[in-house]
N, C-alpha and C positions, 0 to 999 in steps of 0.2 A: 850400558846395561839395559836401559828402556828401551833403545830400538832393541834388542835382543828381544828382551820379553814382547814385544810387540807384534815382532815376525816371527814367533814362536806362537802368539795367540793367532795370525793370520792363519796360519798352517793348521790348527787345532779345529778353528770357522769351519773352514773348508770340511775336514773330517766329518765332523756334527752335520754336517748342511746333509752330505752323504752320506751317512751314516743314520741318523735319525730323524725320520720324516714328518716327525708331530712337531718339531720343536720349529718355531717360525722365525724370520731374520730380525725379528721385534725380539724375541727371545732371545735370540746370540748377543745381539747385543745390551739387552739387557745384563745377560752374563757376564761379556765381557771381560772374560777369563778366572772370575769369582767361583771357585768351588764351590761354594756354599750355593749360592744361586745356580750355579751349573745342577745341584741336589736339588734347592726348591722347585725348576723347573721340570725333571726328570720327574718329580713326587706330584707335577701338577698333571702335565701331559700322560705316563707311563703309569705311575702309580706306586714306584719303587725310585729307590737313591739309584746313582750312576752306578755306585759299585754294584749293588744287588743286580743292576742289569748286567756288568761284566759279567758278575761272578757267575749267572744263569748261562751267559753263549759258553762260556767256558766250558763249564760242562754239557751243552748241548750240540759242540759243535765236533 
């Protein structure tokens, strides 16, 4: 079950790395697949939680 979760947060890195350009490799791995920290970093860089950023493309896209 760890390697699962593990290649399951590889896959996740990647997304983030392309996906969000403020957030630095020090940052991802900071995260390190911790929601909560996935949130303080989004609140440090962006200025809003992960979701708040979903939930904006959402309807912006």
């Amino acid at each position: 079950m760890a390697h699962e979760e593990k290649s399951k947060w590889e896959k996740i890195k990647q997304n983030i790395k392309e996906k969000w350009h403020e957030l630095t490799d020090e940052d991802i791995e900071y995260i390190n697949g911790d929601t909560e920290r996935l949130n303080e970093k989004f609140r440090e860089r962006y200025g809003k939680s992960y979701d708040e950023i979903e939930r904006d493309n959402m309807y912006h896209n």
